[in-house]
C-alpha positions as CSV (number, residue, x, y, z in Angstrom):
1,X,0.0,0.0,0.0
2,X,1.4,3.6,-1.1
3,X,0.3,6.4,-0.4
4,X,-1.0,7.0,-4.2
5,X,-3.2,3.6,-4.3
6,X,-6.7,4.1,-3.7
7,X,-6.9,1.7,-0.9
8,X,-4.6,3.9,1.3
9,X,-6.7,7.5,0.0
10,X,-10.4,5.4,0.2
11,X,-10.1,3.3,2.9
12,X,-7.0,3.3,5.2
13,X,-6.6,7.0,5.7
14,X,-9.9,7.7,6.2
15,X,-10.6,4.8,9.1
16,X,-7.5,5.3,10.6
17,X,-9.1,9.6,11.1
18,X,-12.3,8.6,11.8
19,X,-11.5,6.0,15.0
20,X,-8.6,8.4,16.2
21,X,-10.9,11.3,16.8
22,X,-13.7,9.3,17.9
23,X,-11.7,7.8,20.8
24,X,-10.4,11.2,21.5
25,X,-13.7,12.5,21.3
26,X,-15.2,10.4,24.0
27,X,-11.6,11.2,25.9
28,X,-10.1,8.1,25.1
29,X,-6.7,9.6,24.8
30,X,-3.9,6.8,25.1
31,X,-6.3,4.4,23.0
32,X,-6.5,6.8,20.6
33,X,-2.5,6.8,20.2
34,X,-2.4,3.1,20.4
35,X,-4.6,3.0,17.9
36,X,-2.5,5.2,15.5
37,X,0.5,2.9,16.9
38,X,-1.5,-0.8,15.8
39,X,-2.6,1.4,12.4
40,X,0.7,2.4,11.2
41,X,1.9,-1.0,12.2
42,X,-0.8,-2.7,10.1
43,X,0.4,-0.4,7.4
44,X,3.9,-1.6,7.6
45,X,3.0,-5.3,7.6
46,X,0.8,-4.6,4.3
47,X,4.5,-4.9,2.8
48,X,5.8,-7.8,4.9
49,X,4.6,-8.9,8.3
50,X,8.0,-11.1,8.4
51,X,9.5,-7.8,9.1
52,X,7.0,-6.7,12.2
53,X,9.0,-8.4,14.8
54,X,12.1,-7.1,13.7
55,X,10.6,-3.0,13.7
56,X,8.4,-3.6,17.4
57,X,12.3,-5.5,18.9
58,X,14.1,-2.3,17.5
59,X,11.5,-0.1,19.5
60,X,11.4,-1.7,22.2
61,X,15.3,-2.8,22.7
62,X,16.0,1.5,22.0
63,X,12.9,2.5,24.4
64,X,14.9,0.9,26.9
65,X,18.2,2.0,26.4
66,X,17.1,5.2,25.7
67,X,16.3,5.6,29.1
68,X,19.4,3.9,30.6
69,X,21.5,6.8,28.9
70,X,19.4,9.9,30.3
71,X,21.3,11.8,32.6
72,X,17.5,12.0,34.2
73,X,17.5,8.2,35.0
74,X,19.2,7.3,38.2
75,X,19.6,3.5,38.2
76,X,21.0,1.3,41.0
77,X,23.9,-1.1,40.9
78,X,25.3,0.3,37.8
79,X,27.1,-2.4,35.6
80,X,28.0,-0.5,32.7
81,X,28.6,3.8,32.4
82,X,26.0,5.4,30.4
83,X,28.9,6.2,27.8
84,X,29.4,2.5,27.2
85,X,25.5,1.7,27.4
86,X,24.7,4.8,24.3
87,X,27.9,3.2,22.4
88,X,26.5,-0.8,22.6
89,X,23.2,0.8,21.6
90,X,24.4,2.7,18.7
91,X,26.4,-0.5,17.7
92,X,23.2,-2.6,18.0
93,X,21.7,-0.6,15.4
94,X,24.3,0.0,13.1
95,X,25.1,-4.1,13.0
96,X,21.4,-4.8,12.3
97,X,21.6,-2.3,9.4
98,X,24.7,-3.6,8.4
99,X,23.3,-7.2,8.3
100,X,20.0,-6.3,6.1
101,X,22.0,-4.0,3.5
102,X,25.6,-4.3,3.5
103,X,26.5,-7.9,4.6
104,X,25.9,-9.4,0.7
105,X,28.1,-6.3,-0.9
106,X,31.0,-6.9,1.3
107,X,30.9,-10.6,0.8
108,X,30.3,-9.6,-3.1
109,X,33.5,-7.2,-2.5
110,X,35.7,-10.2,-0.7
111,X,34.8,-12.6,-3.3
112,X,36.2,-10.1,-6.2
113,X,39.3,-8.9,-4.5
114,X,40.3,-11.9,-2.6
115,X,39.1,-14.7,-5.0
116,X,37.4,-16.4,-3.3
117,X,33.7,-18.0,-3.6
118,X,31.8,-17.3,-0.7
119,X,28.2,-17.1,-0.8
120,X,26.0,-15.7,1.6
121,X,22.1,-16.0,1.6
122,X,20.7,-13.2,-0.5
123,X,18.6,-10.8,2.2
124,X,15.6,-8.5,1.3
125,X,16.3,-5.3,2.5
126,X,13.5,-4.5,5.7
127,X,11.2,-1.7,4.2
128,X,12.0,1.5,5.4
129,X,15.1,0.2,8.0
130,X,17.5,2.9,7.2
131,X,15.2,5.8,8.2
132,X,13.5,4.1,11.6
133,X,17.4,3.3,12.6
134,X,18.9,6.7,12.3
135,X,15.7,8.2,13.6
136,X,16.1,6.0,17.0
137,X,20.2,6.4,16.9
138,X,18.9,10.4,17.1
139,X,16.7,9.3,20.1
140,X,20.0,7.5,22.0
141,X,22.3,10.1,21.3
142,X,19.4,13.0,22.3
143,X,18.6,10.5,25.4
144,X,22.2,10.8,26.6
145,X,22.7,14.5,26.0
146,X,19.7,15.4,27.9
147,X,17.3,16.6,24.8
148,X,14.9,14.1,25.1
149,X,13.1,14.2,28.1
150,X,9.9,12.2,28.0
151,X,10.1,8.5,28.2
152,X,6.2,6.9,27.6
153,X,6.4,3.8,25.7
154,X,2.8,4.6,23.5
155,X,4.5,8.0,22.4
156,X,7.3,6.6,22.0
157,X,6.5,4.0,19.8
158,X,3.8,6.3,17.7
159,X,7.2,8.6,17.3
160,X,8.6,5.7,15.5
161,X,5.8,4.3,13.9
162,X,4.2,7.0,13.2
163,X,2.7,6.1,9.4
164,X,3.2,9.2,7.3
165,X,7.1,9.2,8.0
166,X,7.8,5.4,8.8
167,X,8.7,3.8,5.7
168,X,10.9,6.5,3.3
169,X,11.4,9.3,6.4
170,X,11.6,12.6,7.2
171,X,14.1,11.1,9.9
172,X,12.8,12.7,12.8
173,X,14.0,14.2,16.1
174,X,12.4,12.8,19.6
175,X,12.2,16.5,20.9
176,X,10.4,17.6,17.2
177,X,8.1,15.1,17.7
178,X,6.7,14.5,21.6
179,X,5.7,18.3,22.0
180,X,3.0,17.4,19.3
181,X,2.2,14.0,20.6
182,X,1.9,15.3,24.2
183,X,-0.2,18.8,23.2
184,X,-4.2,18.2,24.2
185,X,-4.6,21.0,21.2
186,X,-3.8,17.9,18.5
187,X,-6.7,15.7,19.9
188,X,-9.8,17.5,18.7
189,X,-10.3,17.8,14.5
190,X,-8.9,21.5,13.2
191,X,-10.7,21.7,10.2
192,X,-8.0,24.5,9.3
193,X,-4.9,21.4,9.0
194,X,-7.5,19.4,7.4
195,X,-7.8,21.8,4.5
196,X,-4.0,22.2,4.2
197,X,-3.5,18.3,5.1
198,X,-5.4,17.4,1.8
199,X,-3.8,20.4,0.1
200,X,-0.2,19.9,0.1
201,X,-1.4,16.2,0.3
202,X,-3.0,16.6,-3.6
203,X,0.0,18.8,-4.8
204,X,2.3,15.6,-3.8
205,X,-0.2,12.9,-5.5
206,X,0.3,15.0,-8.5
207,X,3.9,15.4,-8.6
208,X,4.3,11.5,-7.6
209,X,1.4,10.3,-10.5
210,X,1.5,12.4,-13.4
211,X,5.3,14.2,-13.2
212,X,7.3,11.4,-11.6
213,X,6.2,8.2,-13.1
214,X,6.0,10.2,-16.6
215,X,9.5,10.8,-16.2
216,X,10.7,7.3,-15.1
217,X,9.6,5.6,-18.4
218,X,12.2,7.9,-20.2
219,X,14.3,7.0,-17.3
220,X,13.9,3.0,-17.2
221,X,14.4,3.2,-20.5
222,X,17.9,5.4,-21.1
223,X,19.4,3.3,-18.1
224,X,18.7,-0.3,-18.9
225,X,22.0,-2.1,-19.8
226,X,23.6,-1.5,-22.9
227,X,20.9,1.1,-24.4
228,X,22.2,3.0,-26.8
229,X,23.1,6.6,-26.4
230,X,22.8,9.5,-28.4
231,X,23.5,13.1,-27.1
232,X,19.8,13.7,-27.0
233,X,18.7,10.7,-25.5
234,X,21.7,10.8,-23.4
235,X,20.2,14.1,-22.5
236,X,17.0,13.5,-22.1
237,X,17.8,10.4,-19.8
238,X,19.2,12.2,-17.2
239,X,17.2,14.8,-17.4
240,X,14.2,12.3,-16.7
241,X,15.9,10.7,-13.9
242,X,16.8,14.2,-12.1
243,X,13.4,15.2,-12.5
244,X,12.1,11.7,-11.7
245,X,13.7,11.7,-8.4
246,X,12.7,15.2,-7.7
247,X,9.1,15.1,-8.3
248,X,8.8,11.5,-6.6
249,X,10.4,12.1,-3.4
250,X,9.5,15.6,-2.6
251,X,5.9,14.2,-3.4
252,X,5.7,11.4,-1.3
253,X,7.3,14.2,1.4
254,X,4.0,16.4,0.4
255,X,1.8,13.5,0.9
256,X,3.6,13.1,4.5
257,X,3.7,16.2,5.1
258,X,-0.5,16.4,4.1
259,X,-1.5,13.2,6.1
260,X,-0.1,13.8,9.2
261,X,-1.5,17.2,9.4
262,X,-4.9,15.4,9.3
263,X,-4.0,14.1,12.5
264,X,-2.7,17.7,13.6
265,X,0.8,16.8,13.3
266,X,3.8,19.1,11.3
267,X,6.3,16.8,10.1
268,X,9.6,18.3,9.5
269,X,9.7,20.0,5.7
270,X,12.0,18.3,4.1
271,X,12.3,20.0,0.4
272,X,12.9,23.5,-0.3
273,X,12.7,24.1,-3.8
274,X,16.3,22.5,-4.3
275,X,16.8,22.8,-7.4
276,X,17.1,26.6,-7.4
277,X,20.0,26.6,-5.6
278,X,22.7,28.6,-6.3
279,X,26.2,26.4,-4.9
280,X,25.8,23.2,-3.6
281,X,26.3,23.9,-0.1
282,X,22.7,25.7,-0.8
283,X,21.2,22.2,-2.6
284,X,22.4,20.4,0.5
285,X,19.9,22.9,2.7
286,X,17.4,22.4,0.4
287,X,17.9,18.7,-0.1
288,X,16.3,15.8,1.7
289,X,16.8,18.4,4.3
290,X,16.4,15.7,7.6
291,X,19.0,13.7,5.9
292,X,21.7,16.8,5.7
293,X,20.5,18.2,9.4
294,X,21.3,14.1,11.0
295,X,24.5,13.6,8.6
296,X,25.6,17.1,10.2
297,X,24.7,16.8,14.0
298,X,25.5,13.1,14.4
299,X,28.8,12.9,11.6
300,X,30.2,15.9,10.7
301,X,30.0,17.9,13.8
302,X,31.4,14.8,15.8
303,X,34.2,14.3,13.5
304,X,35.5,17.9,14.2
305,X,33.2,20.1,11.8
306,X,34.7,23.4,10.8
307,X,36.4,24.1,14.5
308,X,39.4,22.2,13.4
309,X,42.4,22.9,10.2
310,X,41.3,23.4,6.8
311,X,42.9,20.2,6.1
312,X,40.9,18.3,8.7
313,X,37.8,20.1,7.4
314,X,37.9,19.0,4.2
315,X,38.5,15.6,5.1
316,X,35.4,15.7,7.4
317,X,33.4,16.8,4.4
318,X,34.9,13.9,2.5
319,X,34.5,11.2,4.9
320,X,30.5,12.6,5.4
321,X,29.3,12.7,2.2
322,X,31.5,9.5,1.1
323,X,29.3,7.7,4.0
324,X,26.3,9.4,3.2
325,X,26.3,8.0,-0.2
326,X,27.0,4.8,1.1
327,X,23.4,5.2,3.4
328,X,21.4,5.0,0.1
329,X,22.4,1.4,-0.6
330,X,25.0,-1.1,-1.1
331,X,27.1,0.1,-4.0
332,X,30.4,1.1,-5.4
333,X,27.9,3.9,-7.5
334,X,25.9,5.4,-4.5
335,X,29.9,5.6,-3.0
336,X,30.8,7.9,-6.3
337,X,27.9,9.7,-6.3
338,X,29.1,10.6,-1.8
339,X,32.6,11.4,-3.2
340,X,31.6,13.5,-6.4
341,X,29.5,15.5,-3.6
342,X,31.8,15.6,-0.8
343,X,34.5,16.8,-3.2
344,X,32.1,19.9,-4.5
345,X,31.7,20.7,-1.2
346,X,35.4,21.0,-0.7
347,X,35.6,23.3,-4.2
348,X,33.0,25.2,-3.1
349,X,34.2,26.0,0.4
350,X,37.8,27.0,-1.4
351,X,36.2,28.9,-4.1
352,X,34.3,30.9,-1.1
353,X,37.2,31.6,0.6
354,X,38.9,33.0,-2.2
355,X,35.8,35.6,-1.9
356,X,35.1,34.4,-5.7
357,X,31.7,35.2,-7.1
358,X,29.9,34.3,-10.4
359,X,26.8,35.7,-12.0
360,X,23.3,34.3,-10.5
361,X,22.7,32.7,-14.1
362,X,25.6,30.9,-14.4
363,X,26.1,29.7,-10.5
364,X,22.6,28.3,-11.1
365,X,23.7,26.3,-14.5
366,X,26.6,25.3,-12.8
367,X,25.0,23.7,-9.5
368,X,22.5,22.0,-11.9
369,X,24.7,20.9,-14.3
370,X,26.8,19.1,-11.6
371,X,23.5,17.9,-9.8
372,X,21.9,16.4,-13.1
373,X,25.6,14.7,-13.5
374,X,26.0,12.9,-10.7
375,X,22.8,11.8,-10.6
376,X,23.6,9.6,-13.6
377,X,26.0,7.5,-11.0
378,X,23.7,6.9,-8.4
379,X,20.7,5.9,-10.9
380,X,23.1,3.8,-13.2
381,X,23.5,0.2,-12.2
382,X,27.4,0.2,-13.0
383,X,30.2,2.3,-14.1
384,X,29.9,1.3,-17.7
385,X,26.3,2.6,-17.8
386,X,27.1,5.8,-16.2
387,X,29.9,6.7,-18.4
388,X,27.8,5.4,-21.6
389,X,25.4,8.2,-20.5
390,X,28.0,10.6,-19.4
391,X,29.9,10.3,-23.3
392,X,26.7,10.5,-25.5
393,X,25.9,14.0,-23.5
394,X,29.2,15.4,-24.8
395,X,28.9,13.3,-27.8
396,X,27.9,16.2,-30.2
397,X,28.8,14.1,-33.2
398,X,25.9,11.8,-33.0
399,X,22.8,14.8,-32.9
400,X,22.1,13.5,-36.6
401,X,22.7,9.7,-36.2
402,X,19.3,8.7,-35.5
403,X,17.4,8.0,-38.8
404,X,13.5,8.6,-39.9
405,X,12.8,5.0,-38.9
406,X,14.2,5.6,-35.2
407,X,12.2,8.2,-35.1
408,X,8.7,6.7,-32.8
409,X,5.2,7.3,-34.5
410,X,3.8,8.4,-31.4
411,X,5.9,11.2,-31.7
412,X,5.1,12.5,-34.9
413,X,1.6,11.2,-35.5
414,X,0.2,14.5,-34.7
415,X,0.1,18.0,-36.8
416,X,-0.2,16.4,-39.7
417,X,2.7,18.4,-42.6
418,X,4.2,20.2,-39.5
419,X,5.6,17.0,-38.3
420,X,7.1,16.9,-41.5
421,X,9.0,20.2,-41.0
422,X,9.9,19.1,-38.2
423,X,12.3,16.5,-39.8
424,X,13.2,18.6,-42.3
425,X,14.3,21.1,-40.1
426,X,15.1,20.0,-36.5
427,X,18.3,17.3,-35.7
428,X,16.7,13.5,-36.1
429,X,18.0,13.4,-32.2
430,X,16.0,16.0,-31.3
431,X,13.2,15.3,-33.0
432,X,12.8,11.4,-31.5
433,X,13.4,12.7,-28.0
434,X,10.5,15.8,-28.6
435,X,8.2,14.9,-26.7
436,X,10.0,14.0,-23.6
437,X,12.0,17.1,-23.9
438,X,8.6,19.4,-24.1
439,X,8.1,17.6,-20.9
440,X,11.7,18.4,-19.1
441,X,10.8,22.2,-20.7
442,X,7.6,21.6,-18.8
443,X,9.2,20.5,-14.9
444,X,12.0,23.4,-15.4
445,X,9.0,25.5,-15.1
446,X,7.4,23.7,-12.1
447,X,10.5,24.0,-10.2
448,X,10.6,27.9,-11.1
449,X,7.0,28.7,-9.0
450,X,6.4,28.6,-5.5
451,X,7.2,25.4,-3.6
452,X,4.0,22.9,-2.0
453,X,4.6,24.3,1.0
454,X,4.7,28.4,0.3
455,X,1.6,27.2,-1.4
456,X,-0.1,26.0,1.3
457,X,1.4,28.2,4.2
458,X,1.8,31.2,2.9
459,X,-1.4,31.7,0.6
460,X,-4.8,32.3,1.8
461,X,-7.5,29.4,1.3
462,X,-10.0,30.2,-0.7
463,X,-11.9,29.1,-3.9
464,X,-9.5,29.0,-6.5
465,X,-7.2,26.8,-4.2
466,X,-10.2,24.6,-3.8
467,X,-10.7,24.2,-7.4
468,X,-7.1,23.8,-8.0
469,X,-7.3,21.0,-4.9
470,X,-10.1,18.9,-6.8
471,X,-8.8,19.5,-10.1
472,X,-5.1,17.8,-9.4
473,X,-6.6,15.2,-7.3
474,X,-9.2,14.0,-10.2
475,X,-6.4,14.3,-12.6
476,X,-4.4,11.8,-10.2
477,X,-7.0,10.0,-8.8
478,X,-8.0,9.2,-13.0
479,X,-3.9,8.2,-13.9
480,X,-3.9,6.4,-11.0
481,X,-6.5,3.9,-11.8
482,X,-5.6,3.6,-15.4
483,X,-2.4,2.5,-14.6
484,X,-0.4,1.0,-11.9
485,X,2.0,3.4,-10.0
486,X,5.6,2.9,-9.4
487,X,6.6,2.3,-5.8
488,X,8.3,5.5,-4.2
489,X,12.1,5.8,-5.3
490,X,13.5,5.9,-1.9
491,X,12.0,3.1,-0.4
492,X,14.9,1.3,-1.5
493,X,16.7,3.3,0.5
């Protein structure tokens, strides 16, 4: 169940509302929130209820630790410091993660640099495990450092469970979270949140049905092994997959965003129009924002930050983003993709302290440019492929390779003698890839307007944002049933 299928916007959604504020109604308070808890478990066992035992042990086991490393806690006939206790919890996690999503590539790895012919049972990675780790790491850490101070098991548990940010994040923070789980003002319906809930809620449906899986057929297609590259279908493939990821992530954030404030709840934002930025120290605040606040608090600041020697601080940067590529999944591609990153950041903090500027125009071309690059390493399924895509984008030789009979049907069946000129006077390349090019034409223009969020915050509710509301959801709602939507990008992160 996603959160574009209609049995999650028809039926889960609006049973799961209904029963929370009718137990709150009739003051059923912590039934209410154990309700939400059992709910968003159900909805995590849709996927695989082989994983349930391993998410509720994980809860419980940091629960429990959590308090063992608050300052607040006094315990009796201490075995182990507090110190040692947050360090054993941390490694706890870390090896569970390690087990699910690393353990095959590093036996893969041995194998190929020692020769050898281990094999080790191939593992399905737990839906969602990277994000309810690193949240509950936050907790142990916050625990021991005296920023989280309220230990109830039911609202502890909902923090983790919670529905709209269990499986593909934001990764939250305990304190974030609690104030809004405790508050008496979330327990009643505020028809207000509603309104913006199913707002921002449609906006993300939209970007997820018709933008994002639009773009991933031109995406599937320019990546599968040994397609053939041209520089406008080079272009036009990672242009799709830039955009793909874009629209489909910061949607499904939307639609988190939009069903948690049905429950009264304000998730952390975790898109801000990113790909208008200006260096990539800027993309980094805009992007998968959580992800870039915990890699900073919890890795970079640990390892020294900026309070240390140049030298030390670029290696900090390196050794961040190098691991933070590694978070997205087992492979040597998502490492590239950290390094390429971490290394920008390095450039950019150099170029900065040279007190060089460039024009708006060209900063922005230039942070784009690098973005839509690297982007082809951590979509492509090898080096080969990446660099296949990477040469027919400089490849200006082959605009006129593509003959008439390349050319699809579907893309010239229309206008009758103007799609004739258009062979006669546009490059066969360009022609063959018009349609999906209209389309990237179409998403740089998207990106250029206000944000969900300024849309929903910061605009008054009225009409015309009603209409707008019903029209993107019946255009969704309509794609949606015709066709069968793609699961959300990151949850196979």
């Amino acid at each position: 169940m996603i959160f574009s299928s209609t049995k999650f916007i028809f039926l889960y959604l609006p049973t799961v509302f209904c029963f929370y504020f009718i137990l709150n109604k009739y003051r059923l308070i912590t039934i209410g929130k154990l309700w939400l808890v059992v709910a968003s478990l159900l909805f995590y066992g849709y996927w695989s209820v082989a994983y349930l035992p391993l998410l509720i042990g994980s809860i419980t086991l940091n629960f429990f630790i959590g308090k063992l490393v608050s300052p607040t806690t006094q315990t009796t006939h201490i075995i182990l410091s507090k110190q040692t206790t947050l360090i054993i919890g941390i490694t706890i996690n870390l090896m569970l993660l390690a087990y699910f999503k690393y353990a095959n590539f590093f036996i893969d790895n041995l194998n190929t640099v020692a020769g050898t012919t281990l094999h080790f049972q191939q593992l399905i990675l737990p839906l969602g495990i990277s994000f309810y780790t690193f949240t509950q790491i936050a907790f142990l850490v916050d625990s021991y450092r005296s920023q989280a101070k309220e230990y109830d098991f039911i609202n502890y548990a909902l923090f983790v469970t919670f529905f709209p940010h269990l499986i593909a994040g934001p990764i939250l923070h305990h304190k974030e979270m609690m104030s809004q789980f405790q508050s008496r003002w979330t327990l009643a319906i505020r028809y207000k949140n509603v309104l913006m809930g199913l707002f921002i809620f449609c906006i993300g449906l939209f970007k997820k049905v018709m933008i994002a899986d639009t773009f991933a057929i031109w995406a599937d297609a320019g990546f599968a092994n040994g397609a053939p590259q041209d520089f406008f279908s080079a272009w036009t493939t990672s242009l799709s997959y830039t955009f793909q990821l874009y629209f489909d992530f910061s949607g499904y954030c939307d639609m988190a965003i939009g069903a948690a404030l049905l429950f009264n709840i304000w998730l952390p934002i975790n898109f801000n129009s990113p790909y208008k930025s200006l260096n990539i120290q800027d993309f980094w605040r805009r992007w998968h924002m959580t992800l870039s606040r915990y890699l900073r608090d919890y890795l970079y600041v640990p390892l020294g930050g900026n309070r240390c020697s140049r030298t030390r601080l670029y290696l900090n940067l390196m050794i961040t983003f190098t691991l933070g590529g590694l978070w997205h999944g087992a492979s040597w591609m998502f490492v590239i993709w950290g390094v390429l990153h971490g290394g920008a950041l390095v450039v950019h903090r150099i170029w900065s302290q040279l007190g060089m500027r460039l024009p708006t125009w060209i900063a922005w071309l230039v942070t784009f440019l690098f973005i839509n690059i690297t982007w082809v390493f951590f979509r492509a399924d090898s080096l080969e492929d990446a660099t296949r895509i990477l040469y027919g984008m400089i490849d200006i030789g082959s605009i006129n390779s593509v003959s008439v009979d390349d050319i699809p049907t579907s893309n010239l069946s229309w206008g009758g003698h103007f799609s004739d000129r258009l062979i006669e006077n546009m490059p066969l390349g360009l022609a063959a890839n018009l349609i999906p090019l209209i389309m990237i034409a179409i998403a740089f223009l998207i990106i250029a307007q206000k944000n969900a969020i300024d849309l929903t915050v910061k605009s008054r509710f009225g009409w015309p944002k009603f209409t707008g509301m019903l029209a993107l959801f019946s255009t969704a709602l309509y794609s949606t049933i015709q066709s069968t939507s793609t699961v959300f990008l990151y949850f196979n992160f």
